[in-house]
C-alpha positions in Angstrom: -10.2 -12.5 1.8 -10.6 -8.7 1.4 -14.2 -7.2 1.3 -13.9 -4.4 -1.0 -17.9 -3.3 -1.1 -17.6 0.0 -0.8 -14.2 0.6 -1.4 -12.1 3.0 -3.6 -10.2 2.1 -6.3 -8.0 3.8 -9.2 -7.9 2.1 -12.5 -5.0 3.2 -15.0 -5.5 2.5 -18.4 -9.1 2.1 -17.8 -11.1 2.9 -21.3 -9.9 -0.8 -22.9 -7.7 -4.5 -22.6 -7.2 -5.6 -19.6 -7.7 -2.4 -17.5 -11.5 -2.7 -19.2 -11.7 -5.9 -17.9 -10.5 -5.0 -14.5 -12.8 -2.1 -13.8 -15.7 -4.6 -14.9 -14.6 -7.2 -12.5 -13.7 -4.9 -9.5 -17.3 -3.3 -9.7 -18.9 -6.9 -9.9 -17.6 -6.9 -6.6 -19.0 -3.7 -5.0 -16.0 -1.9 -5.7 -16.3 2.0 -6.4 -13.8 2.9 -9.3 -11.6 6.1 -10.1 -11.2 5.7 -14.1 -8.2 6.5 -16.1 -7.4 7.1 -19.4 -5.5 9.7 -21.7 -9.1 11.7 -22.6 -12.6 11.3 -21.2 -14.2 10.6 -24.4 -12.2 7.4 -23.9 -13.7 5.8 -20.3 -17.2 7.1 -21.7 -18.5 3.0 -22.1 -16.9 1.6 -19.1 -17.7 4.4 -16.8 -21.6 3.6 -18.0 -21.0 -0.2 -17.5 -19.8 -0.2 -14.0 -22.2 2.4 -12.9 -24.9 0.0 -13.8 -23.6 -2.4 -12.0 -24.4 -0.2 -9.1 -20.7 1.2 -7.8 -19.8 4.8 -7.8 -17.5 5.7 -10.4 -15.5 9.1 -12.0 -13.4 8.9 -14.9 -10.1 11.0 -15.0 -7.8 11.7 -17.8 -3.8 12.2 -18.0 -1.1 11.7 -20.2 1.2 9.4 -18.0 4.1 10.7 -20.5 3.1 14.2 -19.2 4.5 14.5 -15.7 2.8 17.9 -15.1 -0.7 15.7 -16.1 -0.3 13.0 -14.1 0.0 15.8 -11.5 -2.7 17.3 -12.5 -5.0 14.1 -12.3 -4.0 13.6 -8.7 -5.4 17.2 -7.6 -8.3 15.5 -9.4 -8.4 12.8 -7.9 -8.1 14.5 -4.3 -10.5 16.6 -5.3 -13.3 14.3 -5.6 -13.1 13.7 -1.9 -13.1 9.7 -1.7 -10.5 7.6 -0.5 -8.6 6.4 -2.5 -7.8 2.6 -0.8 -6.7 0.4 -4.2 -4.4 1.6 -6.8 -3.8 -0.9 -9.8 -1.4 0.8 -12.0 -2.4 -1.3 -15.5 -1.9 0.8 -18.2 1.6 0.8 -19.8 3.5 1.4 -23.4 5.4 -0.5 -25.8 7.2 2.0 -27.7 8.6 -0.1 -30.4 10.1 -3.4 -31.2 13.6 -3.0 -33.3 14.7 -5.2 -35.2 17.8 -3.1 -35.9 18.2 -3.0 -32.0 21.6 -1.5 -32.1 19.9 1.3 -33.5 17.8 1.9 -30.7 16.8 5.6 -30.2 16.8 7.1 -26.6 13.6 8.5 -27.2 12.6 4.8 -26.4 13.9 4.6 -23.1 12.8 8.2 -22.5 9.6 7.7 -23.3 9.6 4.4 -21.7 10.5 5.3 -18.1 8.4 8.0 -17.8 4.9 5.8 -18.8 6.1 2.6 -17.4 8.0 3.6 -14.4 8.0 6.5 -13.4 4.0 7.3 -13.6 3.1 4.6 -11.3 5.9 5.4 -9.4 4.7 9.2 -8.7 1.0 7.5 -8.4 2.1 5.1 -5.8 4.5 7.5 -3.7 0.7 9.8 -3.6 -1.2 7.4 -2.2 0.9 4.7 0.0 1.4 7.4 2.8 -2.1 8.0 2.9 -3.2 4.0 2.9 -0.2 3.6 5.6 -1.7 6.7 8.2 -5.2 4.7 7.8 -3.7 1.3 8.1 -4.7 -0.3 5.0 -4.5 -0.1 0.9 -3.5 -2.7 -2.0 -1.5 -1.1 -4.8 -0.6 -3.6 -7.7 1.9 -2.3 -10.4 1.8 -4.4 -14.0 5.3 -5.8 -15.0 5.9 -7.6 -17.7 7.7 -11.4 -18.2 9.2 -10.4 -21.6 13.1 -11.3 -21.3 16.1 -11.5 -23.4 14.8 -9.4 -26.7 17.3 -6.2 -26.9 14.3 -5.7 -29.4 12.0 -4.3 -26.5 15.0 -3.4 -24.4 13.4 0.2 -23.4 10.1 -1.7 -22.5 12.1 -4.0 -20.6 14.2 -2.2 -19.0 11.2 -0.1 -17.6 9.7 -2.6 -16.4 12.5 -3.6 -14.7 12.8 -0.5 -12.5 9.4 -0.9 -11.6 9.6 -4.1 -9.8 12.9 -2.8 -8.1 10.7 0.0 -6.8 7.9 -2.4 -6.1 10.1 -4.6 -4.2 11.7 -1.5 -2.2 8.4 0.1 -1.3 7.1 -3.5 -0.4 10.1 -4.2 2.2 8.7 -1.2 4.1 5.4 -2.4 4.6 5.8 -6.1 5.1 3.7 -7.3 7.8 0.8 -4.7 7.6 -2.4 -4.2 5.7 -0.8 -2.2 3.0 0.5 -4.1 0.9 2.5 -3.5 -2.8 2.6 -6.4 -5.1 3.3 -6.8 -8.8 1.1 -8.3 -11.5 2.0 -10.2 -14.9 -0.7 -10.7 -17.4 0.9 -12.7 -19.6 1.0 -12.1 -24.1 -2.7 -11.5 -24.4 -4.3 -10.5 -27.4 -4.5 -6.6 -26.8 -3.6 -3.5 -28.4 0.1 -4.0 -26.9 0.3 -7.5 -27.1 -0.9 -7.7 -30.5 -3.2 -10.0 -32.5 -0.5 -13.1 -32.4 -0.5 -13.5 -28.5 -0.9 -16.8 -26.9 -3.6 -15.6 -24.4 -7.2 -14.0 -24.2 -7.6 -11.0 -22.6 -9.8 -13.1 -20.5 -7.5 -15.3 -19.4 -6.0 -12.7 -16.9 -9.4 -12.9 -14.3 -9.5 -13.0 -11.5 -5.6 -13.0 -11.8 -4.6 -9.3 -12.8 -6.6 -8.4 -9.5 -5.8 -11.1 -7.0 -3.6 -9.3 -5.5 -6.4 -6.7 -4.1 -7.8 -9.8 -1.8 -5.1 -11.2 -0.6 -5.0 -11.0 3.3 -1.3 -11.8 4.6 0.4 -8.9 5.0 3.2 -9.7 2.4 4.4 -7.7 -0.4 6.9 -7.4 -3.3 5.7 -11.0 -5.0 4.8 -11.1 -8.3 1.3 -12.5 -8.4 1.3 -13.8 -12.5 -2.3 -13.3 -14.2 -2.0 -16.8 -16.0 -1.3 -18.6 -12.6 -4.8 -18.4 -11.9 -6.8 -18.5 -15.2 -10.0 -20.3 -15.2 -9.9 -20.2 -10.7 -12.6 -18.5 -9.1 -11.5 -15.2 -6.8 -11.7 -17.3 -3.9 -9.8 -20.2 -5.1 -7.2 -17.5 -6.9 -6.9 -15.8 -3.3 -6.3 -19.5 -1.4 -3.6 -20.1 -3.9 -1.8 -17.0 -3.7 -1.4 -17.0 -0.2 -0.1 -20.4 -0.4 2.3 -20.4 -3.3 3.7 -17.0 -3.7 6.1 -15.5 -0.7 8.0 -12.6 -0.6 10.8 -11.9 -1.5 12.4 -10.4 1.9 
């Protein structure tokens, strides 16, 4: 299992859900954390949170529907002068859910591909050829199971592309320590998810993260949050190298 005392890792969607829980558990584990969110104001409380938990953090801020931000935030990020060796690209939008879905705007998809997709995608192609030159890194990119609901099609079909690109990337580092997996959280019970959803927040540790500490060199699996609910890390790391093969 990876020992990541010490290490760097960048948290999208930091400030709340899931990505709040994330940065909380990653710094529990010695982890230093690079914080996202759309504003500073936002990552104020879990920048103070993990810092007393003894890590190193810095909070950055971008509009991932604002390619020349997200841009912007990666001269930040290189600025800071760390290394950068764990990229979990959590945050993500739902832009609407039609009813009237034959009515569905492109704005949707627009707005869709450039959060969902294509943000994580610019963040990953910044950072894999530098975790590739050192010889290690763990990027995890957040899909979603939602299927069959033309309702969320531009959702969807974001998430779509970004396991195709997952799954690309991962086929050209299979067998070495950088490796690109997705993650699934599940429904929860966030701001996307809404009030209604089966799942706690919760429920997604140690899952959403599991993917960090795996050890085997395979990529382009889809290593589901709710597969490991209620499993400790090490337990959670034992079973994903077990169950879960890739796709190649």
């Amino acid at each position: 299992m990876v020992d990541v005392r010490g290490k760097w890792a960048l948290i999208t969607g930091a400030a709340r859900g899931i990505g709040y829980l994330s940065a909380l558990f990653m710094a529990d584990q010695g982890c230093n954390l690079i914080l996202h969110s759309r504003s500073l104001t936002h990552t104020e409380k879990v920048l103070k949170e993990v810092k007393e938990k003894g890590v190193q953090a810095y909070a950055v801020e971008a509009e991932l529907n604002d390619l020349d931000a997200i841009a912007r935030m990666l001269d930040d990020i290189d600025a800071l002068g760390v290394q950068v060796d764990i990229v979990l690209n959590n945050a993500g939008l739902q832009i609407a859910y039609r009813t009237e879905y034959f009515d569905t705007p492109e704005e949707d998809y627009e707005i869709s591909f450039r959060v969902n997709t294509i943000a994580p995608a610019m963040i990953c192609y910044h950072f894999m050829p530098k975790m590739i030159e050192r010889g290690f890194g763990r990027i995890l990119n957040t899909t979603s199971g939602i299927a069959l609901e033309p309702e969320q099609a531009g959702y969807s079909a974001s998430k779509a592309a970004l396991d195709k690109i997952t799954i690309d990337l991962g086929h050209t580092v299979q067998g070495t320590d950088v490796m690109i997996n997705l993650t699934d959280p599940g429904w929860c019970r966030t701001d996307l998810g809404g009030s209604h959803a089966p799942n706690a927040p919760e429920s997604t540790i140690p899952g959403i993260v599991v993917g960090v500490f795996v050890d085997d060199k395979k990529s382009g699996r889809n290593l589901g949050a709710q597969n490991f609910t209620g499993m400790t890390l090490e337990d959670a790391v034992k079973k994903a190298e077990a169950e879960f093969d890739s796709p190649y």
